[in-house]
Legacy VTK file of the C-alpha trace (Angstrom):
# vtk DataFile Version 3.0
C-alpha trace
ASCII
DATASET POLYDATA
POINTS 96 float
54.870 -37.304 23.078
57.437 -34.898 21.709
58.068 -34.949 17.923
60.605 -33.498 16.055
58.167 -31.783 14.225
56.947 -30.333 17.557
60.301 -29.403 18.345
60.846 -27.223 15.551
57.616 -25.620 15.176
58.967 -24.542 18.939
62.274 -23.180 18.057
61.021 -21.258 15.041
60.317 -17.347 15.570
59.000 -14.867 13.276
61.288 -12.242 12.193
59.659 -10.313 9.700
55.815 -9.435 8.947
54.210 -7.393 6.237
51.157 -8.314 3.912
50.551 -8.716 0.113
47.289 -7.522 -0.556
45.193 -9.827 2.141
47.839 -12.094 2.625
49.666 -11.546 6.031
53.175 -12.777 5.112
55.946 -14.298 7.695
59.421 -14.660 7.317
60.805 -16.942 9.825
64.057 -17.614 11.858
65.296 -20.860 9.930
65.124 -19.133 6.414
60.908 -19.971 5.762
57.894 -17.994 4.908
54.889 -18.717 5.984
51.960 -17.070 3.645
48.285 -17.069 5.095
44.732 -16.034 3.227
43.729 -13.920 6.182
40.228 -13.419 4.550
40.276 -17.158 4.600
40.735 -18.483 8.075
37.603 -17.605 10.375
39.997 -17.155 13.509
41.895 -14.660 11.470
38.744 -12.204 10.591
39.933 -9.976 13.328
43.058 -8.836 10.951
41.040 -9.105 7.878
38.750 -6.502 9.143
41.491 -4.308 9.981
42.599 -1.487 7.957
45.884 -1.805 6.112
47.935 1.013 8.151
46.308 -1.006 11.132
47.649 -4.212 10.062
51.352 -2.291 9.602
51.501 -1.247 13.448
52.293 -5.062 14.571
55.739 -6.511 17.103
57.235 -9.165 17.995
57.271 -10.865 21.413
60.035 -12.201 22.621
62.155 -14.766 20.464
59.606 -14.277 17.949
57.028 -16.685 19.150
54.257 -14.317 18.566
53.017 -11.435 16.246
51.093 -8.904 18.220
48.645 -5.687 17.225
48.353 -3.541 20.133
46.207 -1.409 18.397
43.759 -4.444 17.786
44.285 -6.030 21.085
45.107 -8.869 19.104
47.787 -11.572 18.144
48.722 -14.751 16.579
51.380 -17.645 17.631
53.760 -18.736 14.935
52.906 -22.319 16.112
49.359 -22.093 15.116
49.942 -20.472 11.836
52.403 -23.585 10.948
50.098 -26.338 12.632
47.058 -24.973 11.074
48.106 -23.575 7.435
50.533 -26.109 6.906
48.795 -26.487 2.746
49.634 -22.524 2.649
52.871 -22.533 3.399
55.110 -20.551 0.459
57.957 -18.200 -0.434
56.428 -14.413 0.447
59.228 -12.644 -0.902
57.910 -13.287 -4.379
55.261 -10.873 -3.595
57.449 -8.336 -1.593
LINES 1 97
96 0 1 2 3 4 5 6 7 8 9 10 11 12 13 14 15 16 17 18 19 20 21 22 23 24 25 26 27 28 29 30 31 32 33 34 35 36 37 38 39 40 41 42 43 44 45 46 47 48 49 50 51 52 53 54 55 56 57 58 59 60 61 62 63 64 65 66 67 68 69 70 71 72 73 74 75 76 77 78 79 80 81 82 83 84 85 86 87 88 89 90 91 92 93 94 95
């Protein structure tokens, strides 16, 4: 069953990525941030390990579905970090 929320966790993108201390930070394509605790989501320890010029060196896949780290072989779906840190979800550019 398609919901609109389903729908527009689809059609969202990231646009913009950078991190406040250990909080990885995304700015969105419909005017949202998403903020995350990296050190507090398990299937995030890979990018809390990382260093913070490795955590810099990220892209975007097309349409902004993704956030990739080629130097950590590594990368995370905008739809999983809005279906799974829904509680977390904030204005970043406080912190910017």
């Amino acid at each position: 069953m398609v919901t609109l929320a389903n729908r527009v966790i689809e059609e969202v993108g990231a646009i913009d990525v950078y991190f406040v201390g250990n909080t990885l930070c995304v700015s969105l394509s419909d005017g949202r941030a998403i903020s995350v605790a990296i050190d507090q989501f398990k299937w995030l320890d890979w990018l809390a390990k990382a260093t913070p010029k490795q955590r810099t060196k990220w892209s975007l896949e097309p349409g902004g579905f993704a956030i990739y780290w080629k130097e950590l072989d590594d990368g995370i779906e905008v739809c999983h970090l809005l279906s799974n840190a829904t509680n977390n979800l904030t204005n970043c550019y406080s912190g910017r």
